[in-house]
N, C-alpha and C positions, 0 to 999 in steps of 0.2 A: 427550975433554974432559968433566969431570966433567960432570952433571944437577944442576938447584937443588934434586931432590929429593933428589940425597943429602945435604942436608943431615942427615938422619934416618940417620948414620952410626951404628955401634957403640957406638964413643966416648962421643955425643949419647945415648945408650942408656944407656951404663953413668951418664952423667953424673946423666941424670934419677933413676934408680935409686936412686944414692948417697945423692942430695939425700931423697929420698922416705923412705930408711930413717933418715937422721939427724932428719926430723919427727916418723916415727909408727916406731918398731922392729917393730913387729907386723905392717907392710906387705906382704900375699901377692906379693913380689917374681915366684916363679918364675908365678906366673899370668901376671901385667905382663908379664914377658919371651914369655910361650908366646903371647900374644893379641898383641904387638906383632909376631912374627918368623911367625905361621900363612901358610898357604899365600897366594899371590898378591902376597906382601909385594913383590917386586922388578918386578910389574906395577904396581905402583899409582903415581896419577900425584900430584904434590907435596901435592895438597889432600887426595888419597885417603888419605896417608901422614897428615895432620896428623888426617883422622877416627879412623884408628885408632889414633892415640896418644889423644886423648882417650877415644875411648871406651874403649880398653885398658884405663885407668886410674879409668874410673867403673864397669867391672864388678869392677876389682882392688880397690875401698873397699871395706870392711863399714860404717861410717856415710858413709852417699853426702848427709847434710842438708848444701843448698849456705852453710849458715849454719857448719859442720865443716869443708867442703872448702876453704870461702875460702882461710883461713889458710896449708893448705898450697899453692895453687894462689901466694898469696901468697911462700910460701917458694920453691918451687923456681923461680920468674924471678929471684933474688936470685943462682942461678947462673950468670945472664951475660942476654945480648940479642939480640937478632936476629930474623929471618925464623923459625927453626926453633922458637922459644916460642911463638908463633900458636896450636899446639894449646892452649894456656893459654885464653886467649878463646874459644876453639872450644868447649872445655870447656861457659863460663859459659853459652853460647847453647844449648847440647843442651839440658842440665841446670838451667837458672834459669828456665826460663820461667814456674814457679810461686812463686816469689820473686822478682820484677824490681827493687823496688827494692834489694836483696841483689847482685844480677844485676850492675845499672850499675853501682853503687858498685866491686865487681870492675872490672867494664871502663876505669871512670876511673883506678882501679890498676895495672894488669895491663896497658894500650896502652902506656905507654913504655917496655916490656921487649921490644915486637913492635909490635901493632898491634892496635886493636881494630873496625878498619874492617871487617871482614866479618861481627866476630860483630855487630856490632849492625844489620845486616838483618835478624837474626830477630826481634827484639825490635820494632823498625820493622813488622814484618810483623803480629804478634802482639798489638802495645799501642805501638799508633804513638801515641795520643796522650801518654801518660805518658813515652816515651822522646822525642820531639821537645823535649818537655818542659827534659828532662835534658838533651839536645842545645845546644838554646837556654842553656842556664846553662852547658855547655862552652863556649859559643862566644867566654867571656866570661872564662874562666877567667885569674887575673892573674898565675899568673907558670909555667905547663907548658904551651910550645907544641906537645906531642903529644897533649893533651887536647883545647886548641883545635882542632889541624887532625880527631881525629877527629871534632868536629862539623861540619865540609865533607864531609873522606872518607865517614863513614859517610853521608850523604844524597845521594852522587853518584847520579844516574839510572843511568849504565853503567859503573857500577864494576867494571873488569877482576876477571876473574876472580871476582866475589862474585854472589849468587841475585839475580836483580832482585828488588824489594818492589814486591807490587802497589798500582798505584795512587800510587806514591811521582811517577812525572811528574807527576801531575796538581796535586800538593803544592806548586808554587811560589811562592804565600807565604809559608809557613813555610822554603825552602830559601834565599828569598831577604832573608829576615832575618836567618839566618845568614848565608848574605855579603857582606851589609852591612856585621854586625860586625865581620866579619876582615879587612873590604880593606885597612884602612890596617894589620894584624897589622904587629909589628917584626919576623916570624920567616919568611923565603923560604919557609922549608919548609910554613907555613901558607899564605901566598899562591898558592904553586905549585899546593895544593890547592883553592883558591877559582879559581884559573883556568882547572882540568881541569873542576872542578864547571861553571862557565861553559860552556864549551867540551861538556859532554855535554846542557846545555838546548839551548845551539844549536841540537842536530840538532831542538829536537820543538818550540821555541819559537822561531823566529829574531827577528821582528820586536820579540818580547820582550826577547829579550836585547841586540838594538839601541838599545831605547829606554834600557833598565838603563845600559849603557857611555856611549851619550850623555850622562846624567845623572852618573857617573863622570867621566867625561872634563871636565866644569868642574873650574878648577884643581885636576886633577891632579898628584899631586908625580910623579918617575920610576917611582918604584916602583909608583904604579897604575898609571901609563900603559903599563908593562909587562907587568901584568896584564891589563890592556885587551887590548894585542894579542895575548897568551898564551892569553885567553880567546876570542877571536873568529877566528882560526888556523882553524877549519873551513869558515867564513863569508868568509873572507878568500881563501882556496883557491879558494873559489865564485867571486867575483867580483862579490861584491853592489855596488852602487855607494854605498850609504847608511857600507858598511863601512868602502870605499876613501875616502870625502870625511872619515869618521869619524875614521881613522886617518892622513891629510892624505894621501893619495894626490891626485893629480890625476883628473881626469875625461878616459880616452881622448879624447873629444871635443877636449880642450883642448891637446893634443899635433898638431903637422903632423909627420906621417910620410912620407915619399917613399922610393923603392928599397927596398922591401920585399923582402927573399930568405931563403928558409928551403928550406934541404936537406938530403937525407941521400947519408950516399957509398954504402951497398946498398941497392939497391930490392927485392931477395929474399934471407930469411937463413934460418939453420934452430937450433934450440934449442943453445947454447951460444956460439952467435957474438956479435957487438958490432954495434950499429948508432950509427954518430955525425951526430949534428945539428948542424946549422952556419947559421946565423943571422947578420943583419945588417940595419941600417936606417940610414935617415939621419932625423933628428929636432930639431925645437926647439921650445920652448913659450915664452910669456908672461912668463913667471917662473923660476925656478930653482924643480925640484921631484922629485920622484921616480915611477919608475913600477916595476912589479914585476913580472916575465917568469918566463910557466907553462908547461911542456908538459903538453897536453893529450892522452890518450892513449883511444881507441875499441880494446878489447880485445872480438878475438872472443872469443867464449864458447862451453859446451857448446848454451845455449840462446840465441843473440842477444847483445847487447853489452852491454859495462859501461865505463864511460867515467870514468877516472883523472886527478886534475890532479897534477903536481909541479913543486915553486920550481924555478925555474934561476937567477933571481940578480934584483939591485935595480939601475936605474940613475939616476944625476943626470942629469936632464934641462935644459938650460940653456936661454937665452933666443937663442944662437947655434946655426947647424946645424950637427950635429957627427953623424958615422960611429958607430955603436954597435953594437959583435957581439958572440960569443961561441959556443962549442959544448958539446955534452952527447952523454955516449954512455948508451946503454940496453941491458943483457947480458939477451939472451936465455935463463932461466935461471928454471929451476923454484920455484916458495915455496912452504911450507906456507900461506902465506895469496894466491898466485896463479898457478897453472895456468895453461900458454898454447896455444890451439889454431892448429890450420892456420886460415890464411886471411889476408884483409887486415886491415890493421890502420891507423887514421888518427892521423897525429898533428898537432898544431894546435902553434901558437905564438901565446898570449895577453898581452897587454898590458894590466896593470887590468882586467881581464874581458873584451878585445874579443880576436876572434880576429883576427891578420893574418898567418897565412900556415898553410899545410896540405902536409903532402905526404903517401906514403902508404909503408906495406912488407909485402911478402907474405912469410909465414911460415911455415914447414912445420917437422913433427917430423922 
């Protein structure tokens, strides 16, 4: 299966190339090619690949003034889009930091060929007041919803993949006047980014970002109420109850549960196998409402535990008692993002945040 980093194909090589020589004819091509293809090239990992095409090609200028470069930085996005022109913006952030307004102006260019969500951390870093600045008048921007969104993207706290900006947590007045702007955006693609940006305060702000959605949440059209719950998904996961009443969950409390039963069919498995969960309750509430069912997972560790929630699913809950089940299986099976060791391991079944039922399974490599 191909890697995203091959993007940075031959092809992608010759393309850039072509484009470069019909700007400037005089372009030290064979340098370009010998700095892009030097040793380590097929170790490097996607962003690795994206530094050394920019910088390839700012040792391959003879006038490297980013007031010169624009234009053609400008030209060569002109031969197509995607994830792989990134090194374009990458560019600006090496090399503009001594011209920033020159700098952004690029970037407001240059994002809807790629994206200029990463490069503008540096400049966030460097001359955060001036480019928030700029940020704020993208966020407003009236008719290129790639300029809009990157005024969310770029000021996300934990923006996959991008250098965190110091001190950029602490900035949530200015993050959250841009999204303001954008919550009612006409464009998903902007939204989605106002709800990750949501969703990364969470973690360092919750009750802030409580009160924010509250205030949201007066009439609401779909679309933010969407947002709403897109944004507060890590908070929700939790089991805060301010979230659950927030987002109209019922309050466990307000549910009678009887015949509680949660089990699994191995009680000792070993890495590759399948463990199934099976669940059931008898239930009825007040009112017709919903409630939303977690598994709760206590992973040992190499040092102590770390404790995992996952959706299993939503139910209508009626004002009649009514049998409610369902099961879930869990594949013993290695991730780059989790390691499983020997030992026990607890897993819970939650309801709106409360736990009702636990069993347990032992685990060996």
């Amino acid at each position: 299966m191909a890697l995203v980093k091959d993007i940075y194909s031959e092809v992608f090589l010759e393309t850039i190339m072509s484009a470069i020589l019909e700007y400037d004819a005089t372009f030290n091509q064979a340098l370009f090619q010998q700095k892009i293809e030097a040793k380590g090239w097929e170790e490097l990992t996607l962003m690795g690949r994206v530094d050394r095409f920019s910088s390839a090609l700012h040792e391959s200028l003879e006038n490297k003034d980013l007031t010169v470069v624009g234009p053609l930085l400008l030209h060569i996005q002109e031969t197509g889009k995607g994830l792989a022109y990134i090194f374009l913006p990458d560019y600006v952030a090496k090399y503009g930091q001594n011209n920033v307004p020159v700098a952004l102006q690029l970037l407001e260019q240059l994002t809807s060929g790629s994206t200029g969500e990463f490069a503008i951390r540096a400049f966030l870093t460097n001359h955060y007041e001036e480019t928030m600045t700029k940020m704020k008048i993208w966020s407003q921007h009236p008719t290129d919803e790639h300029i809009r969104r990157l005024a969310s993207e770029g000021c996300r706290t934990r923006l996959p993949w991008a250098k965190k900006v110091p001190g950029l947590v602490d900035q949530t007045a200015d993050i959250i006047t841009i999204l303001k702007q954008l919550k009612d955006d006409e464009s998903l693609y902007v939204r989605k980014s106002v709800a990750n940006n949501i969703n990364d305060l969470s973690k360092d702000y919750p009750q802030l970002v409580i009160e924010l959605m509250g205030e949201w949440h007066s009439n609401a059209s779909a679309e933010v109420m969407w947002l709403i719950r897109k944004g507060l998904r890590t908070l929700l996961k939790e089991g805060q109850s301010d979230v659950l009443a927030l987002l109209d969950y019922a309050a466990a409390s307000d549910i009678t549960l009887t015949d509680v039963v949660f089990n699994v069919d191995r009680v000792a498995v070993s890495l590759g196998e399948t463990s199934t969960f099976t669940y059931s309750f008898d239930a009825l509430a007040s009112e017709k409402t919903t409630v939303r069912l977690l598994l709760e997972v206590d992973f040992v560790k190499k040092h102590g535990v770390s404790t995992k929630r996952f959706f299993l699913s939503e139910k209508k809950i009626t004002p009649l008692m009514k049998t409610y089940g369902g099961e879930e299986n869990y594949v013993w099976k290695n991730l780059t993002t989790r390691q499983h060791y020997t030992g026990t391991h607890v897993f819970r079944l939650v309801l709106n945040g409360e736990i009702i039922g636990e069993t347990t399974v032992d685990f060996s490599i």
